[in-house]
N, C-alpha and C positions, 0 to 999 in steps of 0.2 A: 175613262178606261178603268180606273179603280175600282167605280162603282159597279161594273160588268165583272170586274176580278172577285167582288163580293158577291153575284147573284151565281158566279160560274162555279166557284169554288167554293162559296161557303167560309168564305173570309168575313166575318160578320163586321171586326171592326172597321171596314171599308166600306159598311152602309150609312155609318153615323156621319151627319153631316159637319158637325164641330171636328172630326177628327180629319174629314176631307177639306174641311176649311182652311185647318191649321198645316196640312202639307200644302196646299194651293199655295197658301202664304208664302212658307221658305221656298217652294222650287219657283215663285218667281220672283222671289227677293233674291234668291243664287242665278237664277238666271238674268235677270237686270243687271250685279255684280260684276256678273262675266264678260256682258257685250256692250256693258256702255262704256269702258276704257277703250275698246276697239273702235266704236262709235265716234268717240273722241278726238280721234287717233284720224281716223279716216275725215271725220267734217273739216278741221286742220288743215289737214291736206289739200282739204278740197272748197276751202274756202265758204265754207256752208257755217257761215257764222251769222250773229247775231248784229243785222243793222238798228244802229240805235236813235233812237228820237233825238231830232235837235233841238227841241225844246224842255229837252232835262240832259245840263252839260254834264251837271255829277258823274254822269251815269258812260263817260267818255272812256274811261279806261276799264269797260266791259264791252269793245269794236271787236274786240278779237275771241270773245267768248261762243263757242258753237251752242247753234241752237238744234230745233226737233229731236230733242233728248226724249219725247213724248214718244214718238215711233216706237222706239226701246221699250220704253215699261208697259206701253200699250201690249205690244208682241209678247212681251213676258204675260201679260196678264189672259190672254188668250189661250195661249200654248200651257200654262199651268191650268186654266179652266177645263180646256178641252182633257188634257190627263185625270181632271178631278167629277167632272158633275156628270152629271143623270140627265142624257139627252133627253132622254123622254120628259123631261121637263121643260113647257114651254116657255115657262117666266126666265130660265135659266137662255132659251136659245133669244128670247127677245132681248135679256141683259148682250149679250155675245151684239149681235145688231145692230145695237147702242153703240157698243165700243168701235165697230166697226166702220159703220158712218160716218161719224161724225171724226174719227178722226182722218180720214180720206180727209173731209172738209176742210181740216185742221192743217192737214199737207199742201194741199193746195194753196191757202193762205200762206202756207210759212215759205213754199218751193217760189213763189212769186213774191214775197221781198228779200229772198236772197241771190233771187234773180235780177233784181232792180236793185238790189243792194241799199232799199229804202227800207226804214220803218213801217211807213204809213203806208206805203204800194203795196200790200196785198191788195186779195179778194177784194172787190171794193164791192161798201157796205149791201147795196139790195142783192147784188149777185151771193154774198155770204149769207145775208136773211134769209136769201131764196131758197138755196144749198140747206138750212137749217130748217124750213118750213116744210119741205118736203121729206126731210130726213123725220122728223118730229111725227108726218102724217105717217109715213110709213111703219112708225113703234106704234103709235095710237093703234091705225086701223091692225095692228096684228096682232096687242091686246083686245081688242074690242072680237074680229072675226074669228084667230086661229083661238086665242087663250080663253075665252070669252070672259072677259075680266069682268069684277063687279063695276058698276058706275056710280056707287054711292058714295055722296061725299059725306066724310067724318072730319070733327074737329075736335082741338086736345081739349079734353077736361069734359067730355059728354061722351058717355058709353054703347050710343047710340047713333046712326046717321042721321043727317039731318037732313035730306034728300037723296032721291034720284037725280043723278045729273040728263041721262038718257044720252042722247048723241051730243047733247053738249058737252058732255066727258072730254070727248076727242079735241075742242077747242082749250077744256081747260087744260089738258097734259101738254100738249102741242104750246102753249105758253109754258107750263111749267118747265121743261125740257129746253128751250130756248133761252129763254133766261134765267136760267143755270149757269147754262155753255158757257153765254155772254160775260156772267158775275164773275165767275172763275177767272175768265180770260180777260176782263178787268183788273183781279186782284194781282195776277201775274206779275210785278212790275217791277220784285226785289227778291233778292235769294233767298227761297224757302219758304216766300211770305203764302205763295196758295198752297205750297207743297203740306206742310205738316195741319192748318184747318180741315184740307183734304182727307188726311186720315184720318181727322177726330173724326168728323161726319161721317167717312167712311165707318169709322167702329161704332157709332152712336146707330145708323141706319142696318148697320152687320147686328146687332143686338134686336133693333126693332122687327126685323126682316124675320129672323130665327122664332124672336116670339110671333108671331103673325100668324106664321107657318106651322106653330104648335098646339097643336089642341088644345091641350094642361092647360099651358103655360097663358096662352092665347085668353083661354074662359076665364083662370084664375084674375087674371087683371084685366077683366071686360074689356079687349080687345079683338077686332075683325080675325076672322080666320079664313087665312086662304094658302092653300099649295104651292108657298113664295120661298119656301125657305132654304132651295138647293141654289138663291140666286146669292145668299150671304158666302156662297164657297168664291164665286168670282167677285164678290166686294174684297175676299177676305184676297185673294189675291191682285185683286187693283193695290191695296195697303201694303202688301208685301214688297210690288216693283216700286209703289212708292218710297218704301224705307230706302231699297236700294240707292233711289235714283237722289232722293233727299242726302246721301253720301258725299254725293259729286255736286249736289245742287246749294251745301249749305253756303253760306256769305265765306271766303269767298269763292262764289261758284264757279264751277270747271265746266258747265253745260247749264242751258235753260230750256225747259221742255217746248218751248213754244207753243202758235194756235194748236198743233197735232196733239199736244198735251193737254194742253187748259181745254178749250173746245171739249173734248172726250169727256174730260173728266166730270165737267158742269152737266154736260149732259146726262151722264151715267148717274152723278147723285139725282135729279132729275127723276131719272125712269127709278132709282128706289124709293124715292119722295111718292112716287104715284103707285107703285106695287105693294107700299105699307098703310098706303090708306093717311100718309102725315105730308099731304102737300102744304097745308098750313102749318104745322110743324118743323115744314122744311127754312121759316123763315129765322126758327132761334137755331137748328143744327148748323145753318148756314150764312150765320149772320154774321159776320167777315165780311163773304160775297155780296151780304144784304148792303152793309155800310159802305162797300166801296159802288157798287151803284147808286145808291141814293146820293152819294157824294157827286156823280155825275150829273146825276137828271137835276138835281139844284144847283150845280153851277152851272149848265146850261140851260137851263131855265127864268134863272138870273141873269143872267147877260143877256138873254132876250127879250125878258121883260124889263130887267133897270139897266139894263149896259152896265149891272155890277158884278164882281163877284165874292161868292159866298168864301170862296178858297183861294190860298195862293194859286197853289192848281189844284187841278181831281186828274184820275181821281184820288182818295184823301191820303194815301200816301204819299203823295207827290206833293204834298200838301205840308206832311213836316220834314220832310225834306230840305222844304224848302224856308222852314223855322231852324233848319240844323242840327236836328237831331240825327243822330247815330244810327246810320240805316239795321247796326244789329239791336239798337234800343225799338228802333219802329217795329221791324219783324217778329219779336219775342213778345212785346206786348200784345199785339195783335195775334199770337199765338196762344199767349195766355186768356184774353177774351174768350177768343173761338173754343177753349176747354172748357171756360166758365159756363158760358152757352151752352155746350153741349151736354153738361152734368144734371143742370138744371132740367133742358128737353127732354132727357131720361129718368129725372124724378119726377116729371109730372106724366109719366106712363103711367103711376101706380094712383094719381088723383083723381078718378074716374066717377 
């Protein structure tokens, strides 16, 4: 809407995109604000709380804590997009798509263990892989057919691709975008602990996106250029519901976003991982998500091959938990990594 208020009227600072970024942000940090104490209010009510695992008792006196807090900032992050971006842009309606998707998925999973009032009774696993597989093919093929995205894979620190992927592309974003989802909705497991790595990544891929998308800025640090950069308005507002929602979400939390949340969200870093040309990149902005899945596939992997295991649990927060640490000791450190990483991942833009 802005950006038509800038082509109609001759509102020029309503074409820049850092400036439509930075309103995206607050109207859906103000909008988050405003309806997740209602949201609140209402899952209470209605009993639309979070069931909790029996095999992490700590985690006992968060039975009554509501969850798909995710709905909320998802819907914020929508509704400030649609006010801010340039339809005509199609990397911009494929991010919208993303969000949409996958968090239906997200609902589905979360509306069916609060229906069972079980943890572990969502979606069960192939039916969620399914739902993700199809979702995944659907962002693919509508970069590949509507956007006609490039298919060349880059990696950090060569200023150059290093192939053609061709229709392989579709196989590699369709993994990329899935385990995403998944990593996210793994780290889930403590207040705030996916919330705030989320917006480093979020503002690390909002930076890379913006360069991408810019000619200059793009040639000046021999990186890809492509017509990406009206997608950093709705990154910049996912970061913004996020701040909101991180309000209500900090330790101790009054709401947890659930799958409608995490889902989303993995996926959306995901589809910016593959619009910036940094899928391999995507593994230090997201290395959080990275360590708490490899924390899984090695402990289950271990018990199947030695009946050992590598962790007290996985994944690895569950892990000192169950050493005793201080779940606001766990969550900050691991917030701190996710910075470190991501400082790093954006100084090595300029080693090319």
């Amino acid at each position: 809407m802005l950006y038509y208020i800038h082509e109609l009227l001759g509102i020029n600072i309503f074409g820049y995109i850092t400036i439509r970024a930075g309103i995206s942000f607050f109207l859906a940090l103000f909008i988050t604000l405003f309806l997740m104490p209602r949201f609140i209010r209402w899952a209470q009510k209605t009993s639309s709380v979070q069931p909790i695992n029996e095999y992490v008792p700590s985690h006992k006196s968060k039975a009554s804590t509501p969850t798909m807090g995710g709905i909320v900032f998802i819907f914020a992050t929508i509704l400030a997009s649609i006010f801010t971006i340039d339809f005509s842009n199609l990397y911009a309606i494929g991010a919208l798509l993303t969000l949409i998707l996958f968090s239906l998925i997200g609902f589905q999973d979360d509306f069916a263990k609060i229906k069972k009032n079980e943890n572990l009774a969502g979606l069960k696993a192939r039916t969620k892989l399914f739902l993700q597989i199809i979702a995944g093919l659907a962002i693919a093929a509508f970069l590949c057919s509507f956007a006609n995205f490039n298919t060349e894979l880059y990696v950090p620190f060569i200023k150059t691709a290093l192939f053609d992927m061709g229709n392989y592309a579709i196989i590699l974003w369709v993994l990329v975008i899935i385990a995403t989802s998944n990593a996210v909705n793994l780290t889930d497991g403590l207040d705030g602990l996916a919330t705030v790595p989320s917006i480093v990544a979020l503002t690390s891929f909002s930076i890379i996106i913006y360069i991408t998308g810019h000619a200059t800025i793009s040639s000046y640090l021999l990186m890809p250029n492509f017509p990406v950069g009206e997608v950093a308005i709705v990154s910049s507002a996912l970061m913004g519901a996020l701040a909101g929602f991180l309000w209500f979400n900090c330790h101790p939390a009054e709401v947890f976003m659930g799958d409608s949340g995490s889902l989303t969200i993995g996926a959306f870093l995901g589809y910016l991982a593959i619009i910036s040309k940094s899928e391999i990149l995507l593994l230090l902005i997201g290395s959080i998500f990275v360590i708490e899945t490899l924390s899984v596939i090695l402990q289950i992997g271990s018990y199947k091959l030695r009946k050992k295991r590598v962790f007290l649990m996985a994944p690895i927060h569950h892990h000192f938990e169950m050493k005793n640490w201080a779940e606001n000791k766990i969550i900050v450190r691991f917030w701190i990594i996710a910075i470190l990483s991501n400082l790093i991942a954006l100084i090595s833009l300029k080693i090319r």
